[in-house]
N, C-alpha and C positions, 0 to 999 in steps of 0.2 A: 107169200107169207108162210105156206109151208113149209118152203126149202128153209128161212128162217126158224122155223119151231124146233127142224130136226138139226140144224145146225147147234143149237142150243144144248143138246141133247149132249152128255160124255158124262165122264167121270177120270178119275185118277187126279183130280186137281186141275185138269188141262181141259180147255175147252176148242170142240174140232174147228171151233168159229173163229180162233184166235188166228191173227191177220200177223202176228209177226213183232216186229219192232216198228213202231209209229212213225209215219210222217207228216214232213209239213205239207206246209198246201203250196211249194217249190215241189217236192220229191223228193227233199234230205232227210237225214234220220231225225227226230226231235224227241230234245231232251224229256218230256212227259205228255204223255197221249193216252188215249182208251182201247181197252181191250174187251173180247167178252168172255169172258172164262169162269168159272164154276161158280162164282160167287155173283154174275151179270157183268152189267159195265163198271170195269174199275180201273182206276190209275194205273200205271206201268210207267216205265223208264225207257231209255234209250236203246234197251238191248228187248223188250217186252217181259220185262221180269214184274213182278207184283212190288207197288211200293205199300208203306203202312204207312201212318201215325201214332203215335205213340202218346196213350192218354198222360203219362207224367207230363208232359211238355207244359211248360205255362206258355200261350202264348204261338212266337215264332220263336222263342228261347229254348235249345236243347238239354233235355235233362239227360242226357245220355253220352256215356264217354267211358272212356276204359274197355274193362272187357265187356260191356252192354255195344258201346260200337264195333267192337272186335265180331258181333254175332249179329248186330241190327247196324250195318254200313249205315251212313249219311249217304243220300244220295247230292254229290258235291256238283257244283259247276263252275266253271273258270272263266264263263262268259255270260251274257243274259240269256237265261233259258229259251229255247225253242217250242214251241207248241203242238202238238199234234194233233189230228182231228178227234175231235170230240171232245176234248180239253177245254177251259175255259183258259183264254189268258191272262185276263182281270183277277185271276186268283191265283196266277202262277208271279214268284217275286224267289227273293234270297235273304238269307240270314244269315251272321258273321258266328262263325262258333268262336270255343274259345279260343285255338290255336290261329283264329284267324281265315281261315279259310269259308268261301260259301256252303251253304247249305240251301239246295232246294225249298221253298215251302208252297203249300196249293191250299188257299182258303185259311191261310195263318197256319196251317199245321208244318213241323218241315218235316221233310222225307225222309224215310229210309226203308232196304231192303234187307229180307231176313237169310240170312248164310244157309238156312236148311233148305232154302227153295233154290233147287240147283236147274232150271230149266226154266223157260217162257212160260208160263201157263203157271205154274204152281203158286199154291195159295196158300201151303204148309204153316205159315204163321199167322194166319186166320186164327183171331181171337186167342193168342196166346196171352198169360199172364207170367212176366219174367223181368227180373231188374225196376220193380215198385210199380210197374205197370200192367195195362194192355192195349194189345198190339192190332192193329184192324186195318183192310183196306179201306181205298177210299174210292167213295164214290164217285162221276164226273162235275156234281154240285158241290162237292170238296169236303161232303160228310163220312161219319166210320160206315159201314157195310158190317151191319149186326149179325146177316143170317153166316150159315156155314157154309164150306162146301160141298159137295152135293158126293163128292167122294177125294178127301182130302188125299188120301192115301199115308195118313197119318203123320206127325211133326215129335219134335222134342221143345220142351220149357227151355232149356237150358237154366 
């Protein structure tokens, strides 16, 4: 449990405890899994970037397009998502944007990552308000993650 306490331990947005990009319970990469990083356990992607939600969303319906996606990607997929440990599956699904294509969603919310967070670990867009929204990670239970982090290293609204 100690090595666990100090593993916890960092700042810069990045947490020393962060294991990478997620897998499955094969060994492949998968499409969304948990990480622990400045914020605790939170959602990531396939690459272990930080995903958000975006409270304008009604739903599994994206309010977001243009230059709001141009700065907060969809996180898209082309096949049925993959799981990774700590993930729930039962909350992991897809949603048709407009142009057609999937979008991610975990607990109804659909996914996306923020263009300012250039590295694994970063949580730069932690509680931003931009494009009629705000923006939050999410938890493994598929909720926002309200607190901040613990040393952002600071973001932009765009």
């Amino acid at each position: 449990l100690a090595a666990l306490a100090v593993a916890g331990c960092g700042g810069g947005g990045k947490s020393n405890a962060s294991s990478g990009p997620p897998k499955t319970a094969g060994g492949a990469t998968a499409t969304v899994g948990v990480s622990n990083e400045s914020l605790g356990n939170i959602l990531v992607n396939s690459q272990g970037r930080t995903v958000y939600l975006f409270t304008r969303d009604s739903g599994t319906m994206s309010e977001c397009s243009g230059s709001c996606a141009v700065n907060w990607p969809p996180v898209r997929a082309t096949a049925k998502p993959t799981i990774g440990s700590g993930a729930n599956a039962s909350l992991v699904s897809t949603t048709s944007r407009s142009g057609g294509a999937k979008q991610v969603t975990y607990n109804g919310h659909p996914l996306y990552l923020f263009k300012g967070d250039s590295s694994p670990g970063d949580t730069n867009g932690q509680g931003l308000n931009a494009f009629g929204g705000s923006w939050y990670a999410l938890s493994p239970a598929g909720d926002q993650v309200a607190s901040q982090p613990t040393n952002s290293g600071g973001g932009s609204g765009y």
